[in-house]
TIBAVO-841983 format. One record per residue: residue in three letters; y, x, z of N, C-alpha, C in turn. Coordinates in steps of 0.1 Angstrom, whole numbers, padded with zeros to 4 digits, always signed. Atoms other than C-alpha are relative to their C-alpha. Layout:
BEGIN
ALAYXZYXZYXZ
...
REM end
This chain:
BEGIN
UNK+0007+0010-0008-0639-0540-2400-0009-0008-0010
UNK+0010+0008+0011-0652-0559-2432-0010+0010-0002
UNK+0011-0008+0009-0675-0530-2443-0008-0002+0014
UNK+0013-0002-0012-0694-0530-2407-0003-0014+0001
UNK+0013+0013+0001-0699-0568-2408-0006+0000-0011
UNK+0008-0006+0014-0710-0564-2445-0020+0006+0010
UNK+0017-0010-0005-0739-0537-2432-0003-0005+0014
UNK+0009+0001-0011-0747-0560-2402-0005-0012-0007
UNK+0003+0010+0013-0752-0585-2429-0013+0004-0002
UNK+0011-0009+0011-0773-0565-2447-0015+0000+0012
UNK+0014-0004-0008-0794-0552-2414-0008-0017+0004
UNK+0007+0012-0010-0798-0590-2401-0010-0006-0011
UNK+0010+0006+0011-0812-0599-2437-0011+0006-0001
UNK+0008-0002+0003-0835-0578-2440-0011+0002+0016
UNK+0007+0005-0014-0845-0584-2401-0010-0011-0004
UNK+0004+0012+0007-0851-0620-2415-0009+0001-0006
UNK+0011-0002+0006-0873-0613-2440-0014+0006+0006
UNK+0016-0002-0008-0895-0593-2421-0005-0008+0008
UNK+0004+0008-0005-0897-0618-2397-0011-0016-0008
UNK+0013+0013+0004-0908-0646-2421-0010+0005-0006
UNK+0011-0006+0008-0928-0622-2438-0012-0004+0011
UNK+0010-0002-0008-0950-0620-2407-0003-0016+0002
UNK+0008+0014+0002-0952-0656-2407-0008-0007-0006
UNK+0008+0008+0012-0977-0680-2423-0001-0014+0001
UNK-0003+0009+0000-0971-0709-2432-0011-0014+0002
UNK+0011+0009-0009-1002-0726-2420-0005+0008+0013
UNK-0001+0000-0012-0999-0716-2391-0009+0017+0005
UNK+0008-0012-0005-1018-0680-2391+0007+0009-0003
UNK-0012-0012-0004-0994-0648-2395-0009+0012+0002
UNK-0002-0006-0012-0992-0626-2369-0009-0004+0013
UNK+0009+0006-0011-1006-0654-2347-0016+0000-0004
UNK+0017+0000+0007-1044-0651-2365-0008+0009+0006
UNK+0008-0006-0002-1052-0622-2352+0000-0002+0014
UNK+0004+0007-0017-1048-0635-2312-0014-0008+0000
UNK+0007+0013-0002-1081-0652-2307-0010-0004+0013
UNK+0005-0001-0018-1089-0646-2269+0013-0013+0006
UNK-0008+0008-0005-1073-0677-2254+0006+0000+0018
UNK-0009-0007-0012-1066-0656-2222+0009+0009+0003
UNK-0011-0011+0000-1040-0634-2236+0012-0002+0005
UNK-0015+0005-0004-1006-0630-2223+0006-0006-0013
UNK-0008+0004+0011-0991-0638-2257-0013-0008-0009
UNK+0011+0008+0010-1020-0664-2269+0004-0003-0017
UNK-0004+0000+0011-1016-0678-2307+0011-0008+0000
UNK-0014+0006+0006-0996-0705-2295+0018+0008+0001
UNK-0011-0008-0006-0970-0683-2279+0007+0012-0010
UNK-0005-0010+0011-0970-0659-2307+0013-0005-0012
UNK-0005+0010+0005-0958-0687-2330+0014-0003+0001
UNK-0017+0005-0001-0932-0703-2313+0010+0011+0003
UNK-0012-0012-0001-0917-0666-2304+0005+0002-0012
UNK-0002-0005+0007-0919-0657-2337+0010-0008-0012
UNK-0011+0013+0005-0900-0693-2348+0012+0003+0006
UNK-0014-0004-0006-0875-0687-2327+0007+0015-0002
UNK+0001-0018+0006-0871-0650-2333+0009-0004-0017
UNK-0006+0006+0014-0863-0669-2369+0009-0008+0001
UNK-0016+0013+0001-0835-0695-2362+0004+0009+0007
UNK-0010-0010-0005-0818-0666-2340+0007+0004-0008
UNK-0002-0008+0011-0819-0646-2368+0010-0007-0009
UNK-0006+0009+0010-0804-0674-2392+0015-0005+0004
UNK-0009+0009-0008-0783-0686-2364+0015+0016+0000
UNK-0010-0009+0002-0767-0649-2362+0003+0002-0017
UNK-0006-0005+0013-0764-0640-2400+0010-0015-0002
UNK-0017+0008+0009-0741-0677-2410+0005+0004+0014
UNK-0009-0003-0008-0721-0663-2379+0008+0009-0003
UNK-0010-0008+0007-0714-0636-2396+0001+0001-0010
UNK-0004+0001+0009-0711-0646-2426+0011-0008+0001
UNK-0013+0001-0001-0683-0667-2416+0009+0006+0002
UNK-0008-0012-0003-0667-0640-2397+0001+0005-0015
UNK+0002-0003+0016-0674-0624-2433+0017-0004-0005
UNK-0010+0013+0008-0649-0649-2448+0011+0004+0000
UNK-0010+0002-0008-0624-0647-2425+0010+0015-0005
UNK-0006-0014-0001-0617-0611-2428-0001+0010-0013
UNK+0000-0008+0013-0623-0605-2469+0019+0007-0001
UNK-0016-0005+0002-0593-0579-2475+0008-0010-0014
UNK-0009+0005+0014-0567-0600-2500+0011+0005-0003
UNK-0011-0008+0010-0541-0574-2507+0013-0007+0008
UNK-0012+0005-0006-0515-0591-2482+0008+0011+0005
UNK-0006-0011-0003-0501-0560-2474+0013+0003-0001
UNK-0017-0006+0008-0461-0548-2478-0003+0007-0008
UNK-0002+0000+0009-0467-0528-2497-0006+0000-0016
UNK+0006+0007+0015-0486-0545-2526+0006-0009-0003
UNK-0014+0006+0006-0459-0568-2521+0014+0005-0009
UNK-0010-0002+0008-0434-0547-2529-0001+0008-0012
UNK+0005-0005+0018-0452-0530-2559+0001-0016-0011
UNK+0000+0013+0001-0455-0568-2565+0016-0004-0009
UNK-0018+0002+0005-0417-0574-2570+0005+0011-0004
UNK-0005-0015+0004-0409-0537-2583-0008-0011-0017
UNK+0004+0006+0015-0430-0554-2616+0005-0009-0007
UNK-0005+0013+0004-0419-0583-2616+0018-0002-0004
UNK-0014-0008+0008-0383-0571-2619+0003+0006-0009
UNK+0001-0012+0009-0390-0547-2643-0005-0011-0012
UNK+0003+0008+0013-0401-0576-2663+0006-0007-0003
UNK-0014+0010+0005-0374-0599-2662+0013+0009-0007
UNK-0017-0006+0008-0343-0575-2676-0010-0001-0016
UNK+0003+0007+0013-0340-0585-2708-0004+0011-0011
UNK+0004-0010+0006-0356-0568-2734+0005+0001-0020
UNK-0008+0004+0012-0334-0577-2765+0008+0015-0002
UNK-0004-0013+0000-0323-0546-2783+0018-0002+0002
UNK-0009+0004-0002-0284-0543-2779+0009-0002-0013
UNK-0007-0002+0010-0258-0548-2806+0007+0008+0001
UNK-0010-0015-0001-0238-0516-2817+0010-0002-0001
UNK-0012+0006-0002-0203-0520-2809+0010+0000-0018
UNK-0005+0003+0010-0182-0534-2837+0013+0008-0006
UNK-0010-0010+0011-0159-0512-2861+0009-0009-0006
UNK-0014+0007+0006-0123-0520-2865+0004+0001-0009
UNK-0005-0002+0011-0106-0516-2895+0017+0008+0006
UNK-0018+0000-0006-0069-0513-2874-0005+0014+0008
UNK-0004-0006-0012-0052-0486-2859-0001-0003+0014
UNK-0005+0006-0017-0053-0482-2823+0018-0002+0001
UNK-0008+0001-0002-0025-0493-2809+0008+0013+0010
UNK-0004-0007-0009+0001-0468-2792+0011-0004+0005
UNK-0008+0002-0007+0025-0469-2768+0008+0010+0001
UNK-0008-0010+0000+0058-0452-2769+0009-0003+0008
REM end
């Protein structure tokens, strides 16, 4: 599920870009080349489509970048837990070599 918001990430950015690409920031673009003021889509209509078209855009990518967030994998899983505590056990026994058992001088004792 992370990897397909990821790559809707990706497609919505570079949606974005092309969108402001076609913009200009004084006001000519896309809308420049309209200049019949009886078109269905005149220059000003181009404009504000193509503004809006842009905060959609913005409005969907931090949506899913939150989403994003929410759903980064963090390894909460059983069993990375219990590889988790298999380590962690294996690290506490003590690692002190042992002493070799001590040599009597005495007979054993027997019982008759």
């Amino acid at each position: 599920m992370y990897s397909f918001i990821v790559i809707l990430i990706l497609i919505v950015c570079v949606l974005l870009a092309a969108v402001v690409l076609v913009q200009n920031s004084k006001g000519g673009g896309l809308a420049a080349n309209f200049s019949a003021p009886n078109q269905i889509m005149g220059v000003r209509k181009t404009t504000e489509t193509i503004e809006k078209i842009t905060w959609w855009m913005f409005g969907i990518l931090l949506v899913l970048c939150l989403i994003a967030t929410l759903l980064i994998p963090r390894g909460n899983d059983h069993a990375s837990l219990a590889s988790d505590l298999t380590v962690t056990n294996a690290t506490d026994v003590n690692t002190t070599p042992m002493a070799a058992p001590m040599a009597t001088d005495a007979a054993p004792a027997t019982e008759e």
